[in-house]
LUMNUPA-979560 format. One record per residue (C-alpha): residue number from 1; z, x negated, y. Coordinates in pm, 1 decimal, decimal comma. Layout:
BEGIN
SITE|seq|pz|px|py
SITE|NUM|Z|X|Y
...
***
This chain:
BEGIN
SITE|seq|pz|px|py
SITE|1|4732,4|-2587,1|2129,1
SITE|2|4919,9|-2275,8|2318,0
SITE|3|5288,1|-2329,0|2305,1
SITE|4|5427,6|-2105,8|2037,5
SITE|5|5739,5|-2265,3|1918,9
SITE|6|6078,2|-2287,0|2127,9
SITE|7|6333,4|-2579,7|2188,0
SITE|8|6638,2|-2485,0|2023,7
SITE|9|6825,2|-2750,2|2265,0
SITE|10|6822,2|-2988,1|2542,5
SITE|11|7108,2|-3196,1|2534,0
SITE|12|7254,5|-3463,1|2734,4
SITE|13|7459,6|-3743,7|2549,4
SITE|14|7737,0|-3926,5|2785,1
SITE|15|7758,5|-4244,7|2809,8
SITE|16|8046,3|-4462,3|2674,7
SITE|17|8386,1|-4420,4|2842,9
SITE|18|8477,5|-4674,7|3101,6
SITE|19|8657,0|-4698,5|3440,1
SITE|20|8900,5|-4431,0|3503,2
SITE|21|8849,9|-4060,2|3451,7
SITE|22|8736,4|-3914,7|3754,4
SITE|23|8522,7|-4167,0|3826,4
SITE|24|8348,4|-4097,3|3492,7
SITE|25|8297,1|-3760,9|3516,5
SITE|26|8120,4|-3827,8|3857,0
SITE|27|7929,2|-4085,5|3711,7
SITE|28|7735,4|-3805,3|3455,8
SITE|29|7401,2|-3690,6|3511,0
SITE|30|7441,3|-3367,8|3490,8
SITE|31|7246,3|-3261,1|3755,7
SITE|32|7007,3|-3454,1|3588,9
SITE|33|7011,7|-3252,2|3265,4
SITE|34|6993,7|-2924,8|3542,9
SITE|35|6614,6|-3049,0|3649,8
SITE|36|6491,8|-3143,9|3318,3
SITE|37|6622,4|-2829,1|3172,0
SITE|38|6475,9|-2587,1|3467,3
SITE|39|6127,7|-2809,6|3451,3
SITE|40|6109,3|-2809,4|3044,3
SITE|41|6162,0|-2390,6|3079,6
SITE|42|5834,3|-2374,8|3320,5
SITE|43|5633,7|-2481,7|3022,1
SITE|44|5836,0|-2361,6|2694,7
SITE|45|6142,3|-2153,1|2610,2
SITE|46|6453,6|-2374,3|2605,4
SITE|47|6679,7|-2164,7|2438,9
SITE|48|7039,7|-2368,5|2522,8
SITE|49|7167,0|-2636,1|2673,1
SITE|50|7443,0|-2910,8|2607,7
SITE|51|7641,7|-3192,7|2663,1
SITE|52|7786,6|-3415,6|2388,6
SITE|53|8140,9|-3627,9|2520,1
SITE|54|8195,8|-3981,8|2368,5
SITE|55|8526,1|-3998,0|2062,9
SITE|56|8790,0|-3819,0|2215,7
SITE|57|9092,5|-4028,6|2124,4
SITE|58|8847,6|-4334,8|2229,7
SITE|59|8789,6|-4193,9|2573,3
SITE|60|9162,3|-4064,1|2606,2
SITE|61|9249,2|-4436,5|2534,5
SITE|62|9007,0|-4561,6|2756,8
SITE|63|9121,0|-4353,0|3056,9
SITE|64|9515,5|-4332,2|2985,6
SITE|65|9533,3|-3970,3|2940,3
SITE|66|9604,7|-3733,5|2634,8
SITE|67|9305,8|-3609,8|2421,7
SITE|68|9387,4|-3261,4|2534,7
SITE|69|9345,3|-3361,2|2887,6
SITE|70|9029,9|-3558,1|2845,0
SITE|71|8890,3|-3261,2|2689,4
SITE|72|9024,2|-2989,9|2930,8
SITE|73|8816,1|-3203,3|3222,3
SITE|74|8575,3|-3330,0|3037,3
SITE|75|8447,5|-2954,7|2967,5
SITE|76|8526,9|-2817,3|3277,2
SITE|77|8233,0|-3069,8|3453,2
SITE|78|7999,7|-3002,7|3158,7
SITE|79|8019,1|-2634,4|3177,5
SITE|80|7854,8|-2637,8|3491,0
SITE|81|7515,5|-2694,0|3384,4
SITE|82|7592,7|-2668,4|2991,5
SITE|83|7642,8|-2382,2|2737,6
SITE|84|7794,9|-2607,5|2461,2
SITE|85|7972,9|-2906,9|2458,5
SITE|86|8052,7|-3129,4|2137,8
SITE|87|8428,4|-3320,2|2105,8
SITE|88|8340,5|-3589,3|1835,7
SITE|89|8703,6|-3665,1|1688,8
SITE|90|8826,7|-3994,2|1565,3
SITE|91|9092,7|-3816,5|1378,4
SITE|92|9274,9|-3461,4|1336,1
SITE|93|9557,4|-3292,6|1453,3
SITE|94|9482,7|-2953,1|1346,0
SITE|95|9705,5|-2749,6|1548,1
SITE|96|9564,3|-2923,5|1874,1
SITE|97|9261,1|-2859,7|1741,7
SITE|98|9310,4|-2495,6|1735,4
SITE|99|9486,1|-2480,7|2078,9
SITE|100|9211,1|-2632,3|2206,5
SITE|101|8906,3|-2409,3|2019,2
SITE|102|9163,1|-2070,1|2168,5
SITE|103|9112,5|-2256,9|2533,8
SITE|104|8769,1|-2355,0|2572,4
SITE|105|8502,1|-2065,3|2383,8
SITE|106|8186,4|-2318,9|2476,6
SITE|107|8337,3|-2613,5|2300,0
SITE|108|8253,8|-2803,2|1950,8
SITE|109|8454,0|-3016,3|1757,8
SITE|110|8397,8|-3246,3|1425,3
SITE|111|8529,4|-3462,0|1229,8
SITE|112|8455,9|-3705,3|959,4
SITE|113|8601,9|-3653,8|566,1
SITE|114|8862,6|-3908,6|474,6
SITE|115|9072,0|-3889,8|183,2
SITE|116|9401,6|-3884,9|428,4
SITE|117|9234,6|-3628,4|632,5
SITE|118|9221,5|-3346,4|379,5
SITE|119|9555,2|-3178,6|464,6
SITE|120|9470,1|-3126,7|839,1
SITE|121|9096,0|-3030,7|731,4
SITE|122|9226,2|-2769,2|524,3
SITE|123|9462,6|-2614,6|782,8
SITE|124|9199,9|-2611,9|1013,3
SITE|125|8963,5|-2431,5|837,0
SITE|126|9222,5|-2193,8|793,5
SITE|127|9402,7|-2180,3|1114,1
SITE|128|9086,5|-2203,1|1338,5
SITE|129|8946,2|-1869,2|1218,6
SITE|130|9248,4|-1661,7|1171,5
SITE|131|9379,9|-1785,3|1536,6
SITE|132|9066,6|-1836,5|1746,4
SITE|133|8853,7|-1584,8|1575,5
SITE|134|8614,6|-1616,7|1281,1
SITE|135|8323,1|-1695,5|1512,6
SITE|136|8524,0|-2001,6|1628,4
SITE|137|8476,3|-2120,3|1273,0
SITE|138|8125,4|-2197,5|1351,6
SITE|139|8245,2|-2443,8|1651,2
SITE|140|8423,6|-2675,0|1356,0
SITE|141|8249,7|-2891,2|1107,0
SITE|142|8320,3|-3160,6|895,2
SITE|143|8060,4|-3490,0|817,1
SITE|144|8011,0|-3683,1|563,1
SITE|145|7962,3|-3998,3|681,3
SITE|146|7927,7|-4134,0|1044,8
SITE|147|7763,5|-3830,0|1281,5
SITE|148|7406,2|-3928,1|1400,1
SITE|149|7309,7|-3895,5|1717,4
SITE|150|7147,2|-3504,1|1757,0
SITE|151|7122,3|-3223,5|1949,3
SITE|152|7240,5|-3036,8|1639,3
SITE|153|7642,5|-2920,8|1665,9
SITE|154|7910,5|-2950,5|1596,3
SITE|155|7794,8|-3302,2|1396,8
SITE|156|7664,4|-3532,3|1662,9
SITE|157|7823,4|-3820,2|1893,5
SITE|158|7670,4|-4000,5|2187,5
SITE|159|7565,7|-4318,8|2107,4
SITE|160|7468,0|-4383,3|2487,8
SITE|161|7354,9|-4209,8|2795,8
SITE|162|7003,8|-3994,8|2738,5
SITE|163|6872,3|-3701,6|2622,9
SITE|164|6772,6|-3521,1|2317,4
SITE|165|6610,4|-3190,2|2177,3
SITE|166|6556,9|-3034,3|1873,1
SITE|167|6279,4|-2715,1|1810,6
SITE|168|6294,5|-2335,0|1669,5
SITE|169|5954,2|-2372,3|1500,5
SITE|170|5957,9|-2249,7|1137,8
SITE|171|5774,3|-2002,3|1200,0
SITE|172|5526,7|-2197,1|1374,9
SITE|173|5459,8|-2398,6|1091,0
SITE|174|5456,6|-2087,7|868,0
SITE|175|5148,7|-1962,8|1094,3
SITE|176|4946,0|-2254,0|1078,2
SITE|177|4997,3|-2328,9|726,9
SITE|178|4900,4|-1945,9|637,2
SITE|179|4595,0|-2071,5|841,1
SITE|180|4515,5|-2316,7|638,7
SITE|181|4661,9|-2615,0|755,4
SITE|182|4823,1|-2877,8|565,3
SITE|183|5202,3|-2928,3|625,4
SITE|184|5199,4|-3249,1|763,6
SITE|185|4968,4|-3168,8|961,7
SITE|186|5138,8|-2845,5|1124,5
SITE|187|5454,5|-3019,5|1142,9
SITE|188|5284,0|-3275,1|1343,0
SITE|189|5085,7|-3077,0|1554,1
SITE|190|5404,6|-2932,7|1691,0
SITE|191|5640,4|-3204,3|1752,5
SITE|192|5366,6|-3398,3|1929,5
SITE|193|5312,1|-3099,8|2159,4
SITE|194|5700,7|-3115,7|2222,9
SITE|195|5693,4|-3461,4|2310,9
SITE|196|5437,8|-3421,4|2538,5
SITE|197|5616,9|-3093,0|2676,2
SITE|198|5934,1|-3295,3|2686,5
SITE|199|5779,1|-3629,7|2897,2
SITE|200|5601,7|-3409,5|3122,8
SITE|201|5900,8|-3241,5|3241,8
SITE|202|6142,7|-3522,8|3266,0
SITE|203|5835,2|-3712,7|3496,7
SITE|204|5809,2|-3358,5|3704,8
SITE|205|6223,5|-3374,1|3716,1
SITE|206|6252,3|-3754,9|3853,7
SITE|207|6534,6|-3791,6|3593,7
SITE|208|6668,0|-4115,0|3567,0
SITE|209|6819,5|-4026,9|3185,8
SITE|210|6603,9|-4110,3|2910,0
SITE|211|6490,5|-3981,1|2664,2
SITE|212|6665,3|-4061,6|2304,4
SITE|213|6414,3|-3883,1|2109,9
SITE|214|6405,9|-3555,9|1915,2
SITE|215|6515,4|-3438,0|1583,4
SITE|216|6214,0|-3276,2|1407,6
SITE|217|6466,3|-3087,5|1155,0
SITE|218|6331,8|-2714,3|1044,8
SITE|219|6616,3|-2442,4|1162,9
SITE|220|6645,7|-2110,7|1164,3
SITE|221|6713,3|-1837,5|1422,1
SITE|222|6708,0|-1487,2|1242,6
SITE|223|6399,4|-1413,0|1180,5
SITE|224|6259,6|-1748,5|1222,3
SITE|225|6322,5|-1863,8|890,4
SITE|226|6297,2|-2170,5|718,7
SITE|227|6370,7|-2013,1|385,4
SITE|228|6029,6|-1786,6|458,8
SITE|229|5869,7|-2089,8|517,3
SITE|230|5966,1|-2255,6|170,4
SITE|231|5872,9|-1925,1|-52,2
SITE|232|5547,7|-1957,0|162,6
SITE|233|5493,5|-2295,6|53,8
SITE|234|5656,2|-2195,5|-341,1
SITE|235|5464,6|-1886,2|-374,9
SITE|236|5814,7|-1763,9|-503,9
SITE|237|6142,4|-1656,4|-418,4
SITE|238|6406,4|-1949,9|-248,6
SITE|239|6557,5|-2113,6|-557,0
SITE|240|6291,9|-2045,0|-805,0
SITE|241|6189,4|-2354,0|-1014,5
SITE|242|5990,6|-2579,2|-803,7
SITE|243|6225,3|-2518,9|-513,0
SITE|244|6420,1|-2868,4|-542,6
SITE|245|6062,0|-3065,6|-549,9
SITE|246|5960,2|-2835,0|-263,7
SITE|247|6233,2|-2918,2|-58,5
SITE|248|6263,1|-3281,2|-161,9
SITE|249|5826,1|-3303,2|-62,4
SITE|250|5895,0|-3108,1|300,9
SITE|251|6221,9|-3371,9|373,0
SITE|252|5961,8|-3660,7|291,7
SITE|253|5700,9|-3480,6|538,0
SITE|254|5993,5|-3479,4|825,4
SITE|255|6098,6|-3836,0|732,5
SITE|256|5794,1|-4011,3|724,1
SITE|257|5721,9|-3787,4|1078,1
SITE|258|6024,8|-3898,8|1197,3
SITE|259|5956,2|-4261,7|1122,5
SITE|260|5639,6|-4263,7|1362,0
SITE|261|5775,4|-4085,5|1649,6
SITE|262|6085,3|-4146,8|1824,5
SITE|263|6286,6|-3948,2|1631,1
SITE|264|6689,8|-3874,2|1600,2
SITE|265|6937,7|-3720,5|1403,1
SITE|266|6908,2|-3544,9|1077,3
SITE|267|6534,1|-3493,3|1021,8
SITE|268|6550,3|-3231,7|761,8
SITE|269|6505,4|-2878,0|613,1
SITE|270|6822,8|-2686,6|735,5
SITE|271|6991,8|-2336,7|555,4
SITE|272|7230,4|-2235,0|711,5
SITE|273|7318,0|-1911,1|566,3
SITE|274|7499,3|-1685,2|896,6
SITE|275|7142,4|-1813,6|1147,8
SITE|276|6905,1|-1677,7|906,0
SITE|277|6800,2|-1385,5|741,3
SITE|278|6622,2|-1433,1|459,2
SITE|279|6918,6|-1684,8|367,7
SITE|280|7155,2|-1347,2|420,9
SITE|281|6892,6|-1116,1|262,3
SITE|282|6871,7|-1313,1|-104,6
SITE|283|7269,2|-1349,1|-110,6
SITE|284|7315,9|-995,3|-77,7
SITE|285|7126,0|-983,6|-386,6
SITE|286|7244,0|-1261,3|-559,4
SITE|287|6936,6|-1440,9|-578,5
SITE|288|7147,8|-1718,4|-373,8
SITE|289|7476,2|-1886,1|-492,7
SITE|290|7722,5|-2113,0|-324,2
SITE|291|7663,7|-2346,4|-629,1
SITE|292|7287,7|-2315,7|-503,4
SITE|293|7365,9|-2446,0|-187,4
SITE|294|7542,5|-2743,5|-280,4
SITE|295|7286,1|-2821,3|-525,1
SITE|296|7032,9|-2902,8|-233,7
SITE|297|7228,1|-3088,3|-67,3
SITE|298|7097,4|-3406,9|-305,2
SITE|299|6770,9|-3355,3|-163,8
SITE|300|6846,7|-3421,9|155,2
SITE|301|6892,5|-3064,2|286,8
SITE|302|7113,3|-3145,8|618,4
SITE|303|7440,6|-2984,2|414,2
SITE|304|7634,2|-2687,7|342,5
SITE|305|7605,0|-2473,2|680,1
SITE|306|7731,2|-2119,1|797,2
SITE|307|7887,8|-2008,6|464,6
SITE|308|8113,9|-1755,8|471,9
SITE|309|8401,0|-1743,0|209,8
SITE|310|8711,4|-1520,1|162,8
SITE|311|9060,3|-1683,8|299,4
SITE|312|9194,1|-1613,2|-28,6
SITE|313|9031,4|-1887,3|-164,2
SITE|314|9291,5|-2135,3|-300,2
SITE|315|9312,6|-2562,6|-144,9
SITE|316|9225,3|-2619,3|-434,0
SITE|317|8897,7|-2497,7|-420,0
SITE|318|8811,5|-2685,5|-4,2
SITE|319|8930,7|-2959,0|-182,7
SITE|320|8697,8|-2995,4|-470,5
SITE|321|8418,3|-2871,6|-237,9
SITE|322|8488,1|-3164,7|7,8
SITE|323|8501,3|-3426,9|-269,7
SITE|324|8209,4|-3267,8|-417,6
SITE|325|8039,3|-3266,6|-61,5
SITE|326|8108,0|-3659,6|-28,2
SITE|327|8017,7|-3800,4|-329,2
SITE|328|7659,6|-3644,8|-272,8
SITE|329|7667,5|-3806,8|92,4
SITE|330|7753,4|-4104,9|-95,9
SITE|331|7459,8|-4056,8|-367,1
SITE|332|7234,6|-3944,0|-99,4
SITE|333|7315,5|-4203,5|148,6
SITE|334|7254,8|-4020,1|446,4
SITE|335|7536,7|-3809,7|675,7
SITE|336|7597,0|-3450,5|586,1
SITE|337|7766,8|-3158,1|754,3
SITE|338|7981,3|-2891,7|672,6
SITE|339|8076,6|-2551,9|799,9
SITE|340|8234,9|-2326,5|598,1
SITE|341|8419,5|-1996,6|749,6
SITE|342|8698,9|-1842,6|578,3
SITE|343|8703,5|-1441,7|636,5
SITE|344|8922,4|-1183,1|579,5
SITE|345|8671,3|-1010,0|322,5
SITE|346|8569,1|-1010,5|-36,8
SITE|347|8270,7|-1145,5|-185,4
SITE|348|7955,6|-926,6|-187,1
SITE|349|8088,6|-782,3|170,0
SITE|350|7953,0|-824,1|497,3
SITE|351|8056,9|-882,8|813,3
SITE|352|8002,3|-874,1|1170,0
SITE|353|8018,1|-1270,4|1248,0
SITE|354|7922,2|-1223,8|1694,4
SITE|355|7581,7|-1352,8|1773,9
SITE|356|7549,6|-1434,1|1394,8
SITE|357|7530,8|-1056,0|1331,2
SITE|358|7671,3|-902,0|992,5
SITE|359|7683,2|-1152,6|745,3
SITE|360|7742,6|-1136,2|396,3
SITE|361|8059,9|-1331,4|255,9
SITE|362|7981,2|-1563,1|-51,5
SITE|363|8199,8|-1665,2|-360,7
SITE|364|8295,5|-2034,0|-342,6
SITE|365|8303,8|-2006,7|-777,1
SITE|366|7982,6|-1895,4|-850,7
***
């Protein structure tokens, strides 16, 4: 098959902290990451690159230093061959958190929801827009549950040294099943092809980093939407009855896909509202609620992703969200993520979120 699909990401997890600091950061492949990256483009469009660290407090505890520190070098040796680089935290101090999202513009940072964590959550959902910008908000995120391992930011960790790489192919799939081909099938077809694509260049690279595997999850870019591909599949518009089985039948499709390849990560249909915009389109005419949103999450929909709120909203309302959020991790048994962006605009207006382009702002009550 001709290559019509792109990889979203080639990233390069770290392996776990040991030794002193220096001698760590010498110790990553990078250049590694540099050859796989330049021989992967020859064949397909690799659209960014990364670098995941280990736990920052772990490796800052590991290697004497303070967290700042350990992030401060650790970024400055990834940005050399990376575009983004993920911070997993063990905990939250959300005014480091914010100097340290002002300092470094390439850099992602999560954490996971805990009851005693909820304070400094909130603060830094507020603090991290209004200081750093509200793109910045998109370079914070909260899981539920421990973060897999995933090429997917800001909710990932490095669970050893290797590679992964995730795919922009929604659109893809949309062709082939307007075609005629069964989903399965086209879902398939195209993460085979990537493996293939993705052994072929780390052989032609002589890397000595492995590859981890890929996660198969169905993201948007813009145009390349998943939600067009579910009304494809419905026949309907996105949240029209059917939708929850529809989702639930394509997250089965990617699971049981997942479970015979050497997959990682999350595995499932992603919305995230700011990346694409048929997501933007139907909540500008309020064919798609926050309440929506959450209600997928259930059905193993990755979580609640790029939504923009006003910063009006009241603690009260991040906090009932987050519970909300975790018992439906809990329910669900699987990790989920969340990145909501709080904006200086009302509900119903849009606005111009960077590389996200204008983006309309949703009402966390209805």
């Amino acid at each position: 098959m001709g290559v019509v699909f792109r990889f979203r990401a080639l990233c390069y997890h770290a392996p776990p902290p040991a030794g002193g600091l220096d001698e760590y950061l010498s110790r990553l492949r990078l250049d590694d990451l540099r050859r796989v990256a330049g021989e992967l483009s020859r064949r397909v469009e690799v659209w960014s690159v990364r670098v995941v660290a280990p736990v920052v407090e772990e490796a800052a505890g590991v290697f004497g230093v303070k967290p700042a520190r350990f992030v401060e070098e650790f970024y400055e040796e990834a940005v050399r061959v990376a575009g983004y680089v993920a911070f997993p935290l063990g905990g939250l101090d959300a005014a480091l958190l914010v100097d340290l999202m002002e300092s470094f513009e390439g850099a992602y940072f999560s954490v996971e929801y805990r009851e005693d964590r909820v304070g400094e959550i909130v603060r830094a959902l507020r603090e991290v827009p209004e200081r750093a910008g509200w793109v910045a908000g998109s370079r914070f995120a909260v899981s539920f549950g421990r973060p897999p391992v995933t090429p997917y930011f800001p909710v990932t960790r490095s669970g050893g040294e290797g590679l992964t790489a995730s795919l922009l192919y929604a659109s893809h799939v949309r062709g082939e099943v307007s075609r005629g081909a069964a989903l399965p099938e086209a879902l398939r077809g195209a993460a085979l092809e990537a493996y293939r694509l993705a052994y072929e260049a780390l052989d032609a690279s002589g890397s000595q980093v492995p590859l981890i595997g890929l996660d198969l999850s169905l993201s948007p870019w813009g145009e390349d939407s998943v939600a067009m591909l579910v009304e494809e599949l419905l026949g309907m518009p996105l949240m029209s009855p059917g939708t929850l089985s529809l989702v639930r039948a394509i997250n089965e499709a990617l699971s049981a896909l997942a479970g015979s390849l050497k997959a990682v990560g999350f595995n499932e249909v992603m919305l995230p509202v700011a990346e694409d915009e048929r997501l933007k389109e139907l909540v500008r005419l309020g064919q798609l609620r926050f309440r929506d949103l959450v209600s997928l999450t259930p059905l193993c929909v990755a979580g609640l992703d790029m939504v923009l709120i006003p910063s009006t909203v009241d603690d009260r309302v991040l906090r009932g969200v987050m519970r909300d959020l975790y018992s439906l991790h809990l329910l669900k048994g699987r990790t989920m993520g969340m990145r909501v962006i709080l904006v200086g605009a009302e509900p119903g207006e849009d606005v111009e979120l960077g590389e996200f382009g204008k983006t309309p702002v949703m009402d966390p009550l209805q």
